[in-house]
C-alpha positions in Angstrom: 84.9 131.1 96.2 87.2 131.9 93.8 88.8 130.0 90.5 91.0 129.9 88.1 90.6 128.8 84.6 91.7 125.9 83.7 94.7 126.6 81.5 95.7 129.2 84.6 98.4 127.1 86.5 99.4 124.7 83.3 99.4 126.5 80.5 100.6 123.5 78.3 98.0 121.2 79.6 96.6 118.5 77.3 93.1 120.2 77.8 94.1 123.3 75.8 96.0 121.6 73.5 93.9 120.3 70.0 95.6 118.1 67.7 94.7 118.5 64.0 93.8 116.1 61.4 97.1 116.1 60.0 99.3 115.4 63.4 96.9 112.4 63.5 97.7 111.1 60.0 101.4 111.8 61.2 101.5 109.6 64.0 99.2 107.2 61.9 101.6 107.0 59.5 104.6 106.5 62.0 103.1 103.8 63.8 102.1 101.8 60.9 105.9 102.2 59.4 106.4 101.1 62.7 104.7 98.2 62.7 105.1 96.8 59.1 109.2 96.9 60.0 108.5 94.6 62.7 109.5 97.1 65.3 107.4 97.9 68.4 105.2 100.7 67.7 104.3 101.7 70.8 106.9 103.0 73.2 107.7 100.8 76.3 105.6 102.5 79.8 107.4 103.3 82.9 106.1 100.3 84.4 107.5 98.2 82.3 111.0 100.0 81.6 111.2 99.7 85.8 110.2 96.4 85.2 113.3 95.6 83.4 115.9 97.6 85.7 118.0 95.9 87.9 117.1 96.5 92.0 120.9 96.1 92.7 121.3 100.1 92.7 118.5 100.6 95.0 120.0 98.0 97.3 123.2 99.4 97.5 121.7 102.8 97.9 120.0 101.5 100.9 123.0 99.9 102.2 124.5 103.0 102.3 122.4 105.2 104.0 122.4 102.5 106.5 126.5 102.3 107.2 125.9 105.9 107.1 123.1 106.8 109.3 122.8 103.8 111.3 126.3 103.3 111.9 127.5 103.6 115.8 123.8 105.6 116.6 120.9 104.5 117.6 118.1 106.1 115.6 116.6 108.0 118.8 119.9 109.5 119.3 120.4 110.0 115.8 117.1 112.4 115.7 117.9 113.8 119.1 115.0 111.5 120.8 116.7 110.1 123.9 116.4 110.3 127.3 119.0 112.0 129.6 
């Protein structure tokens, strides 16, 4: 069997990548600043930035397709599934 190393396919992969004592004061140092100005020091995840978007886009996205797609074809005919 053969393999690869592991930096092979992703050569900027956090595995390869070692942080050094003073990136970590850095970033100490930015999120204390942070946090001693009362803002938050942590950056929001994508859960809860999606959390916070509004599902009306998604909707009308939806609606569309379905004017579009659905609109005067059946889906077998659509995807050329019907009987003759």
């Amino acid at each position: 069997m053969f393999f690869l190393p592991l930096g092979a396919l992703c050569p900027d992969s956090i595995f390869l990548q070692s942080t050094s004592s003073r990136d970590i004061r850095q970033r100490n140092e930015q999120f204390s600043s942070k946090a001693r100005a009362g803002k938050n020091p942590v950056n929001a995840s994508r859960k809860e930035r999606l959390a916070k978007q509004s599902p009306i886009p998604l909707w009308a996205l939806g609606l569309i397709l379905v004017v579009v797609i659905g609109g005067g074809t059946s889906t077998c005919s659509f995807l050329g599934l019907h009987r003759s």
